[in-house]
TIDODO-886983 format. One record per atom (N, C-alpha, C): residue number from 1; residue in one letter; chain; atom name; z, x, y. Coordinates in steps of 0.2 Angstrom, whole numbers, plus 5000, padded with zeros to 4 digits. Atoms other than C-alpha are relative to their C-alpha. Example, Ala and Ser with C-alpha at 12.3 -4.5 7.8 and 13.67 -1.06 7.14 Angstrom:
! TIDODO-886983
k->1&r->a&c->A&a->N&zz->5000&xx->5004&yy->4994;
k->1&r->a&c->A&a->CA&zz->5039&xx->5062&yy->4978;
k->1&r->a&c->A&a->C&zz->5000&xx->5004&yy->5006;
k->2&r->s&c->A&a->N&zz->4999&xx->4996&yy->4994;
k->2&r->s&c->A&a->CA&zz->5036&xx->5068&yy->4995;
k->2&r->s&c->A&a->C&zz->5003&xx->4996&yy->5005;
This chain:
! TIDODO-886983
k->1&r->x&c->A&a->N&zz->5000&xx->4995&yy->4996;
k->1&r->x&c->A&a->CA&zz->4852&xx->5189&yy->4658;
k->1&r->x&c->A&a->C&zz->5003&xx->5006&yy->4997;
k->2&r->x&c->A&a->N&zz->4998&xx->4995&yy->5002;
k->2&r->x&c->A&a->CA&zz->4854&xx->5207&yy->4654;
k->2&r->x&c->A&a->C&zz->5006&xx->5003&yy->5004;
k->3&r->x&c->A&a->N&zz->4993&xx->5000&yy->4997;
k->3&r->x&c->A&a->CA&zz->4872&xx->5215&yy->4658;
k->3&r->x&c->A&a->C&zz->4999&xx->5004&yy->5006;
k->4&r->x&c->A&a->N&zz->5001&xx->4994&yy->4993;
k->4&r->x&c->A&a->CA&zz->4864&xx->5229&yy->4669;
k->4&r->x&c->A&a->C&zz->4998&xx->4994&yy->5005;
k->5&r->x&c->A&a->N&zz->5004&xx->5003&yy->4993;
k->5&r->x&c->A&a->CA&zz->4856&xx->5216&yy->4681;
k->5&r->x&c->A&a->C&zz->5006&xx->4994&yy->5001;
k->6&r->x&c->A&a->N&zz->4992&xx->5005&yy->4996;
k->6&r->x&c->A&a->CA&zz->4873&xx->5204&yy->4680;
k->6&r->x&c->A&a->C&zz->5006&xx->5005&yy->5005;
k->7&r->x&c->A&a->N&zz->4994&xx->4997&yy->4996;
k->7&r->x&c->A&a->CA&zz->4884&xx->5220&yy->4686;
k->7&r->x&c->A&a->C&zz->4996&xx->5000&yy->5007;
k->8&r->x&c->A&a->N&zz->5004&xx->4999&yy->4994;
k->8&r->x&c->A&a->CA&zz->4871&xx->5224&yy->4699;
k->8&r->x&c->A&a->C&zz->5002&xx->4993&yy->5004;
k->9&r->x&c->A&a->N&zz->5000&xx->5006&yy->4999;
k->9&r->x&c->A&a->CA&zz->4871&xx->5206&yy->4705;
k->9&r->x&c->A&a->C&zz->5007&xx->5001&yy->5002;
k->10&r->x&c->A&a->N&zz->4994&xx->5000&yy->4998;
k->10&r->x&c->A&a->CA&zz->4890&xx->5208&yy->4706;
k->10&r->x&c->A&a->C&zz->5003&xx->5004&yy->5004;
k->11&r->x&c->A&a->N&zz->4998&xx->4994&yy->4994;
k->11&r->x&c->A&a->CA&zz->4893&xx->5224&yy->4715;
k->11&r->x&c->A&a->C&zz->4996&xx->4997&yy->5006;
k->12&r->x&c->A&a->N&zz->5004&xx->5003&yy->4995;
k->12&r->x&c->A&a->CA&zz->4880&xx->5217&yy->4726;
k->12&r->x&c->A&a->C&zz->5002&xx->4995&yy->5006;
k->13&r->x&c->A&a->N&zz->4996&xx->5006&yy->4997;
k->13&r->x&c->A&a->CA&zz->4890&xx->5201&yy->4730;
k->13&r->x&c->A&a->C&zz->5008&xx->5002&yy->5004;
k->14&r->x&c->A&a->N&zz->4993&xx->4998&yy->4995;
k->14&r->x&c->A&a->CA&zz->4907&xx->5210&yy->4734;
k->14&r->x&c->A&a->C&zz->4998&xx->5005&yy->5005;
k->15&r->x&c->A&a->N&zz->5002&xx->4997&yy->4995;
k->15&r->x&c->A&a->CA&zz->4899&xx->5223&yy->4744;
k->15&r->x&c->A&a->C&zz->4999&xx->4995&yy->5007;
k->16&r->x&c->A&a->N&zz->5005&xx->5004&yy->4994;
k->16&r->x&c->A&a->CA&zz->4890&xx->5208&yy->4755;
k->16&r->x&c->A&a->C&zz->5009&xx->4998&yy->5002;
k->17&r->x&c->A&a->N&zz->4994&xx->5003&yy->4997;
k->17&r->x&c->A&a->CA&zz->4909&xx->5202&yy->4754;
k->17&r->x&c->A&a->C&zz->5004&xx->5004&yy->5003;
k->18&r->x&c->A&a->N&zz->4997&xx->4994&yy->4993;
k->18&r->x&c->A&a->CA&zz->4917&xx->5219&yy->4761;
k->18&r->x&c->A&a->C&zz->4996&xx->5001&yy->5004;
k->19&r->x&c->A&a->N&zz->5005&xx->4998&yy->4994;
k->19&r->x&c->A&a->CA&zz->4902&xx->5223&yy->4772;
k->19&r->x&c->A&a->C&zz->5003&xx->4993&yy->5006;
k->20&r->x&c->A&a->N&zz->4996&xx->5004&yy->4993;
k->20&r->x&c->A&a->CA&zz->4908&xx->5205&yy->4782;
k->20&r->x&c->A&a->C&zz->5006&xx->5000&yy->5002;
k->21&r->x&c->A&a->N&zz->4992&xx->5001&yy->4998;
k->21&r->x&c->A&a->CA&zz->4927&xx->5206&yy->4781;
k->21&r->x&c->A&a->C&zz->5000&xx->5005&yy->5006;
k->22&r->x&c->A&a->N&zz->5002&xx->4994&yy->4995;
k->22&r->x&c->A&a->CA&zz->4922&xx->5225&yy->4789;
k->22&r->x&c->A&a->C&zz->4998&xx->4995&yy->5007;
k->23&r->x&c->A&a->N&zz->5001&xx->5001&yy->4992;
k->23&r->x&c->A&a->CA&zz->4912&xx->5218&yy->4804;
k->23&r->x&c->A&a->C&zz->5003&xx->4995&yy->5001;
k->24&r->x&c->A&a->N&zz->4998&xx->5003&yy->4997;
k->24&r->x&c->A&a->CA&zz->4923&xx->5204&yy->4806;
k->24&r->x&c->A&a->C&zz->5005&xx->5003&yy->5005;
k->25&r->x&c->A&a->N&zz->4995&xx->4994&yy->5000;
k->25&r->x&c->A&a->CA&zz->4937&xx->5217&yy->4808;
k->25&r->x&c->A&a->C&zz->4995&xx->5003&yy->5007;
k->26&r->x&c->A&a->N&zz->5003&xx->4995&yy->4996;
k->26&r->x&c->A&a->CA&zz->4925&xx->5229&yy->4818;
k->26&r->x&c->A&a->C&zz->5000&xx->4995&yy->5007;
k->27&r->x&c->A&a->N&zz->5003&xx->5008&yy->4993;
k->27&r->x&c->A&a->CA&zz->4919&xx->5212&yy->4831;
k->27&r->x&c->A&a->C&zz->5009&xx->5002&yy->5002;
k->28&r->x&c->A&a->N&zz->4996&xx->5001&yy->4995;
k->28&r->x&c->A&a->CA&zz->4938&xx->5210&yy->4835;
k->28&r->x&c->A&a->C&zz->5005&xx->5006&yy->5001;
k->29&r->x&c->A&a->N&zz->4995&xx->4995&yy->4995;
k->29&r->x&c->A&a->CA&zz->4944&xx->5228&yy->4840;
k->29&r->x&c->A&a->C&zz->4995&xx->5004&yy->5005;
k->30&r->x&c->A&a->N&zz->5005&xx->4999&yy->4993;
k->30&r->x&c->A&a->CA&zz->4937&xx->5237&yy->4855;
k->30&r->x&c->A&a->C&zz->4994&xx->5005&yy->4994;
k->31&r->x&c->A&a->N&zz->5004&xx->4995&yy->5003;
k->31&r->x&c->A&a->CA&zz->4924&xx->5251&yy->4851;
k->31&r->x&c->A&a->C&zz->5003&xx->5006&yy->4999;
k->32&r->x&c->A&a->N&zz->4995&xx->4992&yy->4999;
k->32&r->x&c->A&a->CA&zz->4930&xx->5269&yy->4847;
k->32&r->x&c->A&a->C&zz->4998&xx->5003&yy->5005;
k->33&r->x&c->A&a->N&zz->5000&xx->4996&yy->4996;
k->33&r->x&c->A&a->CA&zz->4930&xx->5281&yy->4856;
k->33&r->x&c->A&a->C&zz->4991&xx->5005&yy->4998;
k->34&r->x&c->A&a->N&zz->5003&xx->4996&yy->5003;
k->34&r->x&c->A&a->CA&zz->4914&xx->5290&yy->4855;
k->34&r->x&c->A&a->C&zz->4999&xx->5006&yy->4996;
k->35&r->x&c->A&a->N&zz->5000&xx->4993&yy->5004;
k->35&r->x&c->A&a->CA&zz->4919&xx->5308&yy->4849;
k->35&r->x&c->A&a->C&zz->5002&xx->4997&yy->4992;
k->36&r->x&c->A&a->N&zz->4999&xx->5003&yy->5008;
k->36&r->x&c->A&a->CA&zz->4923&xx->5297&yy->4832;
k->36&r->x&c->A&a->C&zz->4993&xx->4998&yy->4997;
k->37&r->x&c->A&a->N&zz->5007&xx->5001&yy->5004;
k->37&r->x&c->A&a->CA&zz->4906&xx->5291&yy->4831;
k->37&r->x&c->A&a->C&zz->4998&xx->5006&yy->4997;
């Protein structure tokens, strides 16, 4: 595999992992307030 499509592949994979930690987080606080949206 070429090294550009191993990082990609990598960044890819720890985003997917903050993106879930994020909405696991988000799921257990209430909503904001909408003037923050």
């Amino acid at each position: 595999a070429n090294p550009k499509n191993s990082s990609i592949i990598l960044c890819s994979s720890i985003f997917r992992q903050n993106f879930r930690s994020l909405a696991m987080q988000a799921r257990g606080y209430p909503k904001p307030p909408s003037k923050y949206i």
